[in-house]
C-alpha positions in Angstrom: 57.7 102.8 124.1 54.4 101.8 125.3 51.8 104.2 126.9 51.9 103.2 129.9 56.1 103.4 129.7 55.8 107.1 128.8 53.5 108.1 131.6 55.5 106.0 134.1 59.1 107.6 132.6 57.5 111.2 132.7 56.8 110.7 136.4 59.7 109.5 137.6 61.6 112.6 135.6 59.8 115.1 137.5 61.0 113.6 141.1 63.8 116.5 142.9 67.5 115.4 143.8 66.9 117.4 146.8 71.0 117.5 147.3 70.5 119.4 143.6 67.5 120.6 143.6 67.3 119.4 139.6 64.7 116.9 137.9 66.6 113.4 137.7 65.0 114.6 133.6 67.3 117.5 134.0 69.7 115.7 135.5 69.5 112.0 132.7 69.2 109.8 135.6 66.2 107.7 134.6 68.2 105.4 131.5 65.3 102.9 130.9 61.8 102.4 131.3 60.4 99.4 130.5 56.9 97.2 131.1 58.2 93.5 132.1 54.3 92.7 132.0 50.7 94.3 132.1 51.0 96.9 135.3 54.3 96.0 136.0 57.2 98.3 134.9 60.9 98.4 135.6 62.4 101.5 136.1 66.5 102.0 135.7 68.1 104.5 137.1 72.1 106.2 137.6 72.8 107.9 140.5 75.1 111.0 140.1 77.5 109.8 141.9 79.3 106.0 142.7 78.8 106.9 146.3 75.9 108.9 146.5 74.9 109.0 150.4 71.4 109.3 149.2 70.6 106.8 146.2 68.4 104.4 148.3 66.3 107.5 149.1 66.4 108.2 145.0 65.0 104.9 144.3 62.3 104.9 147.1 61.7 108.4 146.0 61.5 106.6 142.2 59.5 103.5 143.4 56.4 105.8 145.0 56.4 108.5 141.6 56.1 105.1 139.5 53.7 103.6 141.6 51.2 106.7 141.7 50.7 106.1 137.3 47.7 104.7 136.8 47.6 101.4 136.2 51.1 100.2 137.1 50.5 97.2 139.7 54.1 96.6 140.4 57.1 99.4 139.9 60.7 97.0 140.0 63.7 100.3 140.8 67.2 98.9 139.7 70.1 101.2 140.9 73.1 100.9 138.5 77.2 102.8 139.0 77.1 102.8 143.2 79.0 100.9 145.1 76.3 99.6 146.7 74.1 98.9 144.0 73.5 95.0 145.2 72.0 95.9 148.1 69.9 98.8 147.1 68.3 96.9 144.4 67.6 93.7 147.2 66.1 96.2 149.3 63.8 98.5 147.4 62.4 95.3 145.1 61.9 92.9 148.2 58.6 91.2 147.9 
């Protein structure tokens, strides 16, 4: 894991499932962390449930925490286990 992967991974573990009020760290939502290139890091995340009414507010919620690491140009959130996964993922990574 590079630097920048830990700092990145570390913030996004702190954000609150408000419907929980746990870390997604407490909670082992965040499964990879990875830097795709220099300042640009892809973030993988589980909601905690298949039909969680609030994932694409999770993975905005992941997008900004990534974004405020210094140095990271470009944070890519991939949604994985909902039903709508597809169109989370389309949405929160549009250009």
């Amino acid at each position: 894991m590079t630097d920048l992967e830990k700092k990145v991974r570390e913030e996004v573990e702190r954000v609150v499932d408000p419907e929980t009020g746990l870390t997604f760290g407490q909670m082992k939502m965040i499964t990879d962390v990875k830097e795709q290139k220099p300042g640009v890091v892809k973030v993988d995340f589980v909601p905690s449930s298949p039909f969680c009414p609030i994932a694409f507010k999770l993975a905005s919620d992941i997008k900004k925490a990534a974004e405020k690491v210094k140095g990271i140009k470009k944070a890519l959130v991939y949604c994985h286990g909902h039903n709508m996964e597809e169109e989370i993922n389309r949405m929160i990574n549009k250009p």
